[in-house]
KESETOR-154683 format. One line per 2 residues: number of its first residue (from 1); their letters; for each residue y, z, x of N, C-alpha, C, O. Coordinates in pm, whole numbers. Last residue first. Example, Ala and Ser with C-alpha at 12.3 -4.5 7.8 and 13.67 -1.06 7.14 Angstrom:
! KESETOR-154683
2) SA) -225 708 1285 -106 714 1367 3 787 1290 114 804 1341 | -569 780 1319 -450 780 1230 -330 780 1320 -332 846 1424 .
***
This chain:
! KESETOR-154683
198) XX) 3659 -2115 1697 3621 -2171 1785 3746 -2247 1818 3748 -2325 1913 | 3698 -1776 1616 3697 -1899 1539 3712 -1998 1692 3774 -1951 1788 .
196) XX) 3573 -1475 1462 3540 -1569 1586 3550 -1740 1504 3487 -1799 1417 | 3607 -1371 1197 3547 -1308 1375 3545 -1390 1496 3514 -1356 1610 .
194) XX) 3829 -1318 988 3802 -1424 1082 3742 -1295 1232 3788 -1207 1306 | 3735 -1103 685 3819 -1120 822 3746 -1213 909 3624 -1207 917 .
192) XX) 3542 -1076 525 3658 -1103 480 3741 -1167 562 3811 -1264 531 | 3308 -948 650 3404 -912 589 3510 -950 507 3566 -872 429 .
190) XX) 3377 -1199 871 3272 -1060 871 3370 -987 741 3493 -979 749 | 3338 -1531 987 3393 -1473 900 3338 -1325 851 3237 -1337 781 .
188) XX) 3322 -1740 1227 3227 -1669 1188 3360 -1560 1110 3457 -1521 1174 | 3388 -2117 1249 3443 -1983 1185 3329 -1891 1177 3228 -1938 1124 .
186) XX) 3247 -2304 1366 3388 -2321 1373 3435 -2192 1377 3503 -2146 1469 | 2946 -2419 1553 3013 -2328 1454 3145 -2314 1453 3184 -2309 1570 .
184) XX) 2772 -2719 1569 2870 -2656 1620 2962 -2537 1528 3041 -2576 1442 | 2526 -2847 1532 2561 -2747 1458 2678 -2695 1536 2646 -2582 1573 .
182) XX) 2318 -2912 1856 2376 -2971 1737 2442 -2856 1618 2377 -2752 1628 | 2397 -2908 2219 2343 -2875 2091 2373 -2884 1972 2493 -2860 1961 .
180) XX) 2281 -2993 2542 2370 -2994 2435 2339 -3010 2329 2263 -3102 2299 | 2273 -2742 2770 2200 -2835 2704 2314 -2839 2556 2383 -2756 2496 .
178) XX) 2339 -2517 2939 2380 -2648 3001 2332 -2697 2869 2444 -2670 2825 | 2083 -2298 2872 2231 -2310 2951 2224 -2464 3008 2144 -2517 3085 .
176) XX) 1839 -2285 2756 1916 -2402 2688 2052 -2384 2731 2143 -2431 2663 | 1761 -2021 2838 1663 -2195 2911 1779 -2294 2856 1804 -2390 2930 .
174) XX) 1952 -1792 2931 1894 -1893 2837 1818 -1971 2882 1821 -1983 3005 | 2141 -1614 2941 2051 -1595 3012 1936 -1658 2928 1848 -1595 2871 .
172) XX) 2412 -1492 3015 2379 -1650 3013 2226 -1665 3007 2186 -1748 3089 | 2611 -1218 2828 2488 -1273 2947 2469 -1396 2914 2498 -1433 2800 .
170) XX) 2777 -1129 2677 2829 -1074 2856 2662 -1137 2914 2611 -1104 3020 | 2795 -1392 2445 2790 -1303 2442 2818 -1256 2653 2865 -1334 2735 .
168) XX) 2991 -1602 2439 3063 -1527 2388 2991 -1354 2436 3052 -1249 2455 | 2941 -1879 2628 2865 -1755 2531 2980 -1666 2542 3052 -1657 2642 .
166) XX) 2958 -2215 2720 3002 -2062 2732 3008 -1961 2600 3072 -1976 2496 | 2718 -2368 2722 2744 -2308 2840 2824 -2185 2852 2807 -2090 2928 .
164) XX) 2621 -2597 2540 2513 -2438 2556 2586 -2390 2679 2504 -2363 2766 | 2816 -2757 2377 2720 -2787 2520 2721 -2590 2536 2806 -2501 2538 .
162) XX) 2767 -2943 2043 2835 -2863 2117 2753 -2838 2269 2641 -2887 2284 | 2830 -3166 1772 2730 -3123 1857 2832 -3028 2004 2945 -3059 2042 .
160) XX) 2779 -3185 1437 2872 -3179 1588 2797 -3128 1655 2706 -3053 1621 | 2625 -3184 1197 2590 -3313 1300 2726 -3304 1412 2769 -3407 1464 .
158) XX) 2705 -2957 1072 2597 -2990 1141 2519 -3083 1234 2418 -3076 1304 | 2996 -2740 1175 2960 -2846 1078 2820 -2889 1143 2807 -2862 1263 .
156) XX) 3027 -2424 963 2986 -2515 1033 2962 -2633 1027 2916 -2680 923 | 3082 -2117 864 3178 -2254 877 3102 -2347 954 3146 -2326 1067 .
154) XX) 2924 -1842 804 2959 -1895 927 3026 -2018 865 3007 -1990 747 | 3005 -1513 636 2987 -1616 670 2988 -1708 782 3056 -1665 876 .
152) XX) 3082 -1240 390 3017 -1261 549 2950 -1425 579 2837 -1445 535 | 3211 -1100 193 3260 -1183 267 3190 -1256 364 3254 -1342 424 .
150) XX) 3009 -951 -52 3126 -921 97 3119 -1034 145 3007 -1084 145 | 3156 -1004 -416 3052 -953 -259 3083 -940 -149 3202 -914 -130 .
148) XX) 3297 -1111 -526 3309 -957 -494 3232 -913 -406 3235 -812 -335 | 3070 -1307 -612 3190 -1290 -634 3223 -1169 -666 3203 -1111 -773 .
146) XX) 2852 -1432 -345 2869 -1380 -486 3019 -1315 -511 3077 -1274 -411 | 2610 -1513 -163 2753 -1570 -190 2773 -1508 -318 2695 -1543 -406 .
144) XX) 2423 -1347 82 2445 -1474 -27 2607 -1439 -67 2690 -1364 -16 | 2399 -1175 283 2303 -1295 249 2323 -1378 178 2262 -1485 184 .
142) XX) 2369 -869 147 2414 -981 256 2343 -1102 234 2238 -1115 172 | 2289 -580 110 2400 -647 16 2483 -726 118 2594 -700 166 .
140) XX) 1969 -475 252 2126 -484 254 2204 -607 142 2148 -713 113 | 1709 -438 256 1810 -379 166 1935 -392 153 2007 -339 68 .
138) XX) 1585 -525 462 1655 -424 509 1747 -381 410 1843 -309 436 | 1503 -781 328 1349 -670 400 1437 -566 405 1384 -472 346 .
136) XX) 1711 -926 230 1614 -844 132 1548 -701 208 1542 -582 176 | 1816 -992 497 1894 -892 393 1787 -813 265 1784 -697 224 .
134) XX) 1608 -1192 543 1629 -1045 628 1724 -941 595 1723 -828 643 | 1688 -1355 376 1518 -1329 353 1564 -1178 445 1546 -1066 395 .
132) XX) 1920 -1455 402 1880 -1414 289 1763 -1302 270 1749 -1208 192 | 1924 -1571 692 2059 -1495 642 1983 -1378 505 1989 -1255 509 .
130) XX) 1717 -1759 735 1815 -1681 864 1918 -1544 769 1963 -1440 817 | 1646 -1808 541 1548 -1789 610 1626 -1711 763 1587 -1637 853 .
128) XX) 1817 -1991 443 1815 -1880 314 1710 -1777 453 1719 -1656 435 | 1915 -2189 575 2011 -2058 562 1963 -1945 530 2009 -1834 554 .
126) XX) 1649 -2295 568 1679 -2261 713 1776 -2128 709 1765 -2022 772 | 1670 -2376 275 1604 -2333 329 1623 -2253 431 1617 -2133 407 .
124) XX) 1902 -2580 292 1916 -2439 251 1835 -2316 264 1876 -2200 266 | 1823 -2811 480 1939 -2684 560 1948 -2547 462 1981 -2437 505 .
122) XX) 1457 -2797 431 1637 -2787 390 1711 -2724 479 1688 -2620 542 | 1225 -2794 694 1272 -2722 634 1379 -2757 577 1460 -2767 669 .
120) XX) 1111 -3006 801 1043 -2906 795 1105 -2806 677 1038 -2754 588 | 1232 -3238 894 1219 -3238 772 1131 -3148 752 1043 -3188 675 .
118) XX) 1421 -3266 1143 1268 -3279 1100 1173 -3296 1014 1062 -3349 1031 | 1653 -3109 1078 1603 -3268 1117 1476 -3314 1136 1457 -3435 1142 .
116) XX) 1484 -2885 1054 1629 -2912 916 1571 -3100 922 1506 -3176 849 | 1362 -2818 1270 1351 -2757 1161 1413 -2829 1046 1364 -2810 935 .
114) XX) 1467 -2809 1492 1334 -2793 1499 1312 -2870 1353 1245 -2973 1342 | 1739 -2845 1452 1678 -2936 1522 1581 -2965 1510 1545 -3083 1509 .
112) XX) 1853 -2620 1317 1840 -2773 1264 1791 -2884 1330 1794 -2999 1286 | 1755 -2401 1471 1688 -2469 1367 1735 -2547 1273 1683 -2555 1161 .
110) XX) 1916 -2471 1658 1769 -2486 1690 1676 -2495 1626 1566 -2545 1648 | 2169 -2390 1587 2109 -2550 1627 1983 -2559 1630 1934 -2668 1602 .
108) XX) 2105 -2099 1554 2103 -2193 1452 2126 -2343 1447 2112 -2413 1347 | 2052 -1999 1797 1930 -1986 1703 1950 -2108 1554 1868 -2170 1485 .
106) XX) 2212 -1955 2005 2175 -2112 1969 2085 -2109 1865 2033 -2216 1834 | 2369 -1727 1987 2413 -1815 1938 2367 -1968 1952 2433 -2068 1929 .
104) XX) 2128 -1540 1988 2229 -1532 1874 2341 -1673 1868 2387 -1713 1761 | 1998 -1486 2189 1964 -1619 2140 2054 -1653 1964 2045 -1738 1875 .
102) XX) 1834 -1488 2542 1959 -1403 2456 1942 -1537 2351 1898 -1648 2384 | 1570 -1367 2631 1659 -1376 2662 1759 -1433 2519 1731 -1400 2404 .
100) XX) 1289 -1149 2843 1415 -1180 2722 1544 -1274 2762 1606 -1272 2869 | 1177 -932 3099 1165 -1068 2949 1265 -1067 2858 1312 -965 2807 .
98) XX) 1299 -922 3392 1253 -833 3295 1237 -956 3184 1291 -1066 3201 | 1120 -918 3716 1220 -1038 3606 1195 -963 3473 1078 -942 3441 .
96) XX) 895 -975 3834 987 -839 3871 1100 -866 3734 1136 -764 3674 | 751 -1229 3824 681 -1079 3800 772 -948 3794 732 -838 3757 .
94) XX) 943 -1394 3897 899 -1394 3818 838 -1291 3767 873 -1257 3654 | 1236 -1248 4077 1077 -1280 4108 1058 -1294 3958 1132 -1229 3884 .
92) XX) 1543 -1212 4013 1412 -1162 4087 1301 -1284 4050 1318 -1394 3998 | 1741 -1329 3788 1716 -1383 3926 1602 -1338 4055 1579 -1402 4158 .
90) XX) 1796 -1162 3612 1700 -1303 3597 1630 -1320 3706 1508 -1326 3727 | 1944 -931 3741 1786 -916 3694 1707 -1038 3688 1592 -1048 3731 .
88) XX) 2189 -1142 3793 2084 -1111 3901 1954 -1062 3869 1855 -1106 3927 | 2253 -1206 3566 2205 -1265 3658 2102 -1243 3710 1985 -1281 3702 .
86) XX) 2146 -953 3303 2251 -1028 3406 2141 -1138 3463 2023 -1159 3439 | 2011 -1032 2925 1978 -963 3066 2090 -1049 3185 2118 -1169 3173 .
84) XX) 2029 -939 2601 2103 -990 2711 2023 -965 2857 1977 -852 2875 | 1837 -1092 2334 1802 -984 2449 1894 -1052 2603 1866 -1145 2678 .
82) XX) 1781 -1171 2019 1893 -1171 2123 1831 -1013 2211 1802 -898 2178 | 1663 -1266 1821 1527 -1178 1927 1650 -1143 2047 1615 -1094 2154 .
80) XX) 1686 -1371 1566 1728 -1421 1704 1636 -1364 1830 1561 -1423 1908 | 1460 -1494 1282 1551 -1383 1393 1540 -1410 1525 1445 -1452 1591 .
78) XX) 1387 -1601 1043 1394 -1637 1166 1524 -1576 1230 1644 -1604 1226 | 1096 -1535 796 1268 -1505 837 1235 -1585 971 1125 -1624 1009 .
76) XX) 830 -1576 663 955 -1523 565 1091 -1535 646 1195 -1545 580 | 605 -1779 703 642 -1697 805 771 -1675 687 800 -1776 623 .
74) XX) 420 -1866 489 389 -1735 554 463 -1683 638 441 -1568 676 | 582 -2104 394 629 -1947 353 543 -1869 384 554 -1766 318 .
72) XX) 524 -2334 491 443 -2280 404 440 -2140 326 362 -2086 247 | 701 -2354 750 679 -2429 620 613 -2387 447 652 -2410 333 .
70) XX) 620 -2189 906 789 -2175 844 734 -2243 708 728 -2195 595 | 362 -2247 930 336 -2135 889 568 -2079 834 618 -1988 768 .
68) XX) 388 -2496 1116 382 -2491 984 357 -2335 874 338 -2340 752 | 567 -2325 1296 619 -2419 1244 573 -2479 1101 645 -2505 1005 .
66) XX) 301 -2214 1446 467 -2149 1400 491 -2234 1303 421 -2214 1204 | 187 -2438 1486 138 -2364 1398 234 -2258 1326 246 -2226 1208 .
64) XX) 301 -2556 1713 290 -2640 1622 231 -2519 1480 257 -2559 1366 | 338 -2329 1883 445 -2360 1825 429 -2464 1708 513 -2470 1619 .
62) XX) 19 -2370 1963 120 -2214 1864 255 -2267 1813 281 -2245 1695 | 14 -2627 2016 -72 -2554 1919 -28 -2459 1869 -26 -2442 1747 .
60) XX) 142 -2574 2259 153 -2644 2176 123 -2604 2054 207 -2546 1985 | 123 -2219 2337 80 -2376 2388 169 -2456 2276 257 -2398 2214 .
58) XX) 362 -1998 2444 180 -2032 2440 214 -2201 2400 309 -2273 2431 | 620 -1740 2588 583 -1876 2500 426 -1919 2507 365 -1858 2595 .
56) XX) 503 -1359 2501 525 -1492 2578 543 -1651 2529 478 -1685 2431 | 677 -1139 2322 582 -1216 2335 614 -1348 2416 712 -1421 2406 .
54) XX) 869 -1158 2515 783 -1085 2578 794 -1070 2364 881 -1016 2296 | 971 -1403 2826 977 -1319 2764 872 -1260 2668 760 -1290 2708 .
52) XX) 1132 -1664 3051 983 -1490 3058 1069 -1447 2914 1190 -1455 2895 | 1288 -1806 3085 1175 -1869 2983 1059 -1756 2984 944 -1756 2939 .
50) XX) 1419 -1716 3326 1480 -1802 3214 1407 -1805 3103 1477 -1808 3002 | 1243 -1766 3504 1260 -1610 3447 1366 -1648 3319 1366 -1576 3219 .
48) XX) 1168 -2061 3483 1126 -1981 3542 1151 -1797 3443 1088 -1743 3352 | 1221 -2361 3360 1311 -2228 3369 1256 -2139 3452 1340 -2135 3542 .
46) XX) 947 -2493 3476 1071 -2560 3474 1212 -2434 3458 1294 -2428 3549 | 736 -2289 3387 766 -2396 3464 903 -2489 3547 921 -2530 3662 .
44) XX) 841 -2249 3123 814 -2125 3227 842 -2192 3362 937 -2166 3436 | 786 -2432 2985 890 -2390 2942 900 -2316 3135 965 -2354 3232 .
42) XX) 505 -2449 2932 553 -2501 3034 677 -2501 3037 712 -2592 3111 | 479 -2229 2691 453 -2226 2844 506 -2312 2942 555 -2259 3042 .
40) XX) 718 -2436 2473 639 -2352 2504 624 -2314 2662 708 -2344 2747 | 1015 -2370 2206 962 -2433 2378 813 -2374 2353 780 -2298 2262 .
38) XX) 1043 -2362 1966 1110 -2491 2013 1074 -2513 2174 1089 -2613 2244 | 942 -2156 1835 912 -2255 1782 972 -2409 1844 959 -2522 1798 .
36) XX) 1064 -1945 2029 870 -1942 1983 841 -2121 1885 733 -2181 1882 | 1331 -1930 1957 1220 -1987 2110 1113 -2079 2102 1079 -2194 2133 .
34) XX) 1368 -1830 1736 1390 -2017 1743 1297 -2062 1899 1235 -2162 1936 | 1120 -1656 1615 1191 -1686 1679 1214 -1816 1717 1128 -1902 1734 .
32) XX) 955 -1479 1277 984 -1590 1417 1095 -1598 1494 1191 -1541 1442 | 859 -1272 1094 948 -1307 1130 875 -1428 1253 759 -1439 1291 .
30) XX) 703 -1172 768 671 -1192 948 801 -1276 922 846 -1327 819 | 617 -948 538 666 -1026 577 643 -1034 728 589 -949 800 .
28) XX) 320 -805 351 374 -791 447 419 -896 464 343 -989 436 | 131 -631 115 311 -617 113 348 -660 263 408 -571 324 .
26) XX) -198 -838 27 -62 -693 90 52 -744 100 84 -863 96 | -324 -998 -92 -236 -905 -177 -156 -791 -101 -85 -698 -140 .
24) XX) -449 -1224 34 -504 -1104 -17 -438 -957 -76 -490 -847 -95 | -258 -1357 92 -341 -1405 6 -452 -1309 -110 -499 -1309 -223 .
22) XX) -162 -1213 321 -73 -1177 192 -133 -1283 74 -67 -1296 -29 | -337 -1229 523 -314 -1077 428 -231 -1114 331 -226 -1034 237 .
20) XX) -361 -1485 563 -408 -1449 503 -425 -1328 440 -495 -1306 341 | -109 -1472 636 -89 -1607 571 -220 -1519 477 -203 -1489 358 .
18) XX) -139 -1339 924 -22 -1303 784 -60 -1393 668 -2 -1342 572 | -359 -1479 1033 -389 -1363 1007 -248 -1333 886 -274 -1307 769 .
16) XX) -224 -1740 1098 -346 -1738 999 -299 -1596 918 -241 -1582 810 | -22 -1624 1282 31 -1695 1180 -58 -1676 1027 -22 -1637 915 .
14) XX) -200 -1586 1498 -124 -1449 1400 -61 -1517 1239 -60 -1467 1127 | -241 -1817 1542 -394 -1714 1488 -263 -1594 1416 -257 -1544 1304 .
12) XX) 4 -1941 1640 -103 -1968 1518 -213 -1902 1480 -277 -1937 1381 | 238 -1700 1835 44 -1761 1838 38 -1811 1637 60 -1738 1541 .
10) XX) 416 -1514 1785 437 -1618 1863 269 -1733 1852 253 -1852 1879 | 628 -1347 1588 515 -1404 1590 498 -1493 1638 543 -1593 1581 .
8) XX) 867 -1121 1565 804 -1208 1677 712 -1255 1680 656 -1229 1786 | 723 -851 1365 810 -923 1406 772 -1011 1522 664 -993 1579 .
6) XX) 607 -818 1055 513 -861 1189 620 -909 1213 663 -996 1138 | 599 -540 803 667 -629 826 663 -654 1006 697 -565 1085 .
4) XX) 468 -350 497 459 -392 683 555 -538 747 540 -642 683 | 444 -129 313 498 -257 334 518 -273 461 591 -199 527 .
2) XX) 122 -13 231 280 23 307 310 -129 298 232 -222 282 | -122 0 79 0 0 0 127 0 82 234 11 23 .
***
């Protein structure tokens, strides 16, 4: 009877495994990450500590299974997994290199890329799956548009395209530094009040 909720689901067997508890009547949502569905292992290869993190990227096959498990509403949300780390931590040794890396502000090119342009998912979909679905799990009065409600929004347009280099947030610590990305955000709006206008 608890309501359980599987964050970071990186592997198609976990995918199964949610898909099939909630066939079978339990109370549990799963989340994803834009990572988990847009690189894999050989990611590692080529970024190095850039591309460590923790669940690890896996094959093809997992991200291809991520992806249909967005589709099919076993996976319920897509959360950033934002994890700042400096330079220099990046910059050790693969094995010494702490995991994570930061992802609040490409999470939503990434899923119009993966995802929207693909035809995996509606752009309303994608909104309702970033914004909607993770206001329900946490109870909060967010997520949608209602009159008197709170204010909270992004402005974007979707076919601009923007270059992955300067973050707002105090770390760079991406595989997609340098890469150029679609969805360019204009206005992030909190409240009522302009948070960040480009």
């Amino acid at each position: 009877g608890a309501s359980v909720n599987i964050q970071h689901i990186s592997s198609a067997n976990s995918v199964r495994m949610v898909k099939l508890a909630k066939e079978l009547g339990a109370d549990v949502t799963a989340e994803v990450t834009p990572h988990h569905f847009t690189l894999t292992e050989s990611a590692v290869l080529e970024h190095g500590a850039m591309a460590k993190m923790n669940p690890p990227l896996r094959t093809e096959k997992d991200r291809l299974g991520i992806i249909e498990g967005i589709r099919d509403g076993s996976i319920d949300m897509i959360a950033t997994d934002h994890a700042p780390h400096s330079a220099e931590e990046k910059a050790r040794e693969l094995t010494a290199a702490p995991s994570g890396i930061i992802g609040l502000e490409t999470s939503l090119s990434l899923g119009l890329e993966q995802l929207v342009d693909k035809g995996e998912l509606t752009l309303s979909e994608l909104i309702e799956r970033m914004s909607l679905a993770p206001a329900r799990l946490y109870h909060l009065d967010a997520g949608r548009l209602t009159e008197g409600g709170p204010a909270d929004l992004i402005l974007f347009r979707p076919e601009e395209t923007w270059k992955a280099e300067h973050f707002l947030s105090k770390s760079a610590n991406t595989p997609f530094l340098g890469r150029e990305m679609k969805g360019k955000i204009h206005f992030t709006i909190a409240n009522g009040k302009i948070a960040y206008r480009s």
